[in-house]
N, C-alpha and C positions, 0 to 999 in steps of 0.2 A: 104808456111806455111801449117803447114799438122793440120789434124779437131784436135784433141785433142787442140793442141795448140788455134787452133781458139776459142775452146769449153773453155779454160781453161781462156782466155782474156775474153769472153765475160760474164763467173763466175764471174772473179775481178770487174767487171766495175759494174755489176748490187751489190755485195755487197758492193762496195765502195758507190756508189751511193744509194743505202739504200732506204730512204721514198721518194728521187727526181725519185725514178721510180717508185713511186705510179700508180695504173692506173685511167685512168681518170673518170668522172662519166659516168653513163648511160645518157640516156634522161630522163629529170624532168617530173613529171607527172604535170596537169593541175594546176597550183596555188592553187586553191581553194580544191585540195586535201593534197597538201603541205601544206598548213597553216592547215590542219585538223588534217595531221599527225603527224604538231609539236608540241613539248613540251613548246615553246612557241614563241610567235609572239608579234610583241611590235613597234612601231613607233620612233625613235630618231634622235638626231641629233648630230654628232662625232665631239665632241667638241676638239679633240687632236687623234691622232696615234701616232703608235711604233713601235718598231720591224719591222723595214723595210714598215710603212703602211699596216701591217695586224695585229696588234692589236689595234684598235678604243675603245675610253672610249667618253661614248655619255653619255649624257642627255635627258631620257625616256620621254616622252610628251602623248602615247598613249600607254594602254595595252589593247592588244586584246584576249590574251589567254595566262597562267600560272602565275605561280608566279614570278614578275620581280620588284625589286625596282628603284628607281626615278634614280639613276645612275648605269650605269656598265661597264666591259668590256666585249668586245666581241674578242674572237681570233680568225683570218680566218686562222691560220696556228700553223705550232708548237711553243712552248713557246722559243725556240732555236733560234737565231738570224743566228746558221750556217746551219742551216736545211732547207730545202725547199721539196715542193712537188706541186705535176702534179696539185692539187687541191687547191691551198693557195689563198685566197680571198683578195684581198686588197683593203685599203675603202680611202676616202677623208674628211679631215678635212671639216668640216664650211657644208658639205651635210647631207641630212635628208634621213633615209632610212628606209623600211619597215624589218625589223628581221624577218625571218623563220627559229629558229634555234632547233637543234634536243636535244641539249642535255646542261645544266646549272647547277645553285644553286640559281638561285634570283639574282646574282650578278656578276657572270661570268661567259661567255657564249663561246661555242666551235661553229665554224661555218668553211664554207669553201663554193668553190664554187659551189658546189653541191648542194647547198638548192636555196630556191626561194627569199633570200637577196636582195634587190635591191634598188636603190635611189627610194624613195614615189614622185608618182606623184597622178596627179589626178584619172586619169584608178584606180589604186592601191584603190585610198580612197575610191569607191565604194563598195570593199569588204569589208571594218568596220564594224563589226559585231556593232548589236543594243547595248550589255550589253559590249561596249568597253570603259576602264577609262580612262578620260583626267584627266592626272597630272598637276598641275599645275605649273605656271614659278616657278622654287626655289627662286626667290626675288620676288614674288607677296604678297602684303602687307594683301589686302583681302583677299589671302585663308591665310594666317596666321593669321590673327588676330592684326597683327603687323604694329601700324602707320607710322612707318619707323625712330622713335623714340627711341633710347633705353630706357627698362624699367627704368633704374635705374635713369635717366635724369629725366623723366618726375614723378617717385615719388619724389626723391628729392627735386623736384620743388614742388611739393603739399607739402610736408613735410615744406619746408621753408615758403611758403605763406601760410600754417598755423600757422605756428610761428612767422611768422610777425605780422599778425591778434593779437594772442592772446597777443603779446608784447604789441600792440596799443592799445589794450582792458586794458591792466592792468598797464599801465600808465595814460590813463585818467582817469580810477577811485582811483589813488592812488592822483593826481592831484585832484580831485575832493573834495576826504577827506579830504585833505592837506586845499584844501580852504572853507572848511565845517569845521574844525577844529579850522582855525583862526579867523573865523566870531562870532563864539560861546563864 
């Protein structure tokens, strides 16, 4: 095989191959510069995956840095199921992980193996910053205000057992007339 040829196969294969010959990352710096440098940082736990296990949709429990709401996705790789690259992060249902991710909206988030992503252990929990929110459980009765009752039951219920009451009330005094009436 003479070089052009070699030269001209190894052109198709790298543009066939496209984002899977991404190159891979550098060395990560120290955590604790990583979470400084991201856009934000967030504690959850991946309550479902997709896309091949690198797209996680977790249930946020701690925000340590940006603007992140109580649910989101996180993508470790391209939104393309036939796509693949040198860097694609893949997560585990039912595991809780610490998010270092560079780039979001509050509600979906781009990530990959290159950041400081990783199952939260306890080492991790040390670095919690002081002004970090705990969200709370999405069915927790006390921070909603919510007895576990639907409203509508329990006015209902007030609604009828005041109309009970007031039925009772104006039957005994119609009863009452009735025989103040016939005494007279």
């Amino acid at each position: 095989m003479n070089r052009v040829s070699a030269l001209l196969i190894i052109g198709l294969i790298a543009a066939f191959l496209g984002p899977a010959a991404a190159a891979s990352c550098e060395q990560l710096p120290p955590i604790e510069e990583g979470i400084a440098n991201a856009a934000a940082v967030f504690v959850g736990e991946v309550q479902s995956v997709g896309n091949h296990d690198r797209t996680a949709f977790v249930q946020v429990t701690e925000v340590w840095k940006g603007d992140v709401e109580p649910e989101v996705t996180v993508r470790g790789g391209p939104n393309n199921p036939n796509e693949i690259t040198s860097v694609d992060r893949m997560f585990a249902a039912d595991s809780t992980y610490l998010f270092v991710v560079h780039s979001g909206d509050g509600a979906i988030f781009d990530d990959n193996s290159c950041s400081h992503t990783q199952v939260m252990n306890e080492s991790l929990g040390k670095l919690r910053p002081d002004d970090a929110r705990i969200l709370p459980p999405p069915d927790d009765p006390a921070e909603t205000g919510d007895s576990g009752i639907p409203g509508a039951i329990v006015v209902g219920s007030t609604v009828a057992a005041a109309a009970a009451v007031a039925g009772a009330i104006w039957q005994y005094r119609r009863r009452r007339d009735s025989l103040t009436a016939t005494t007279e």
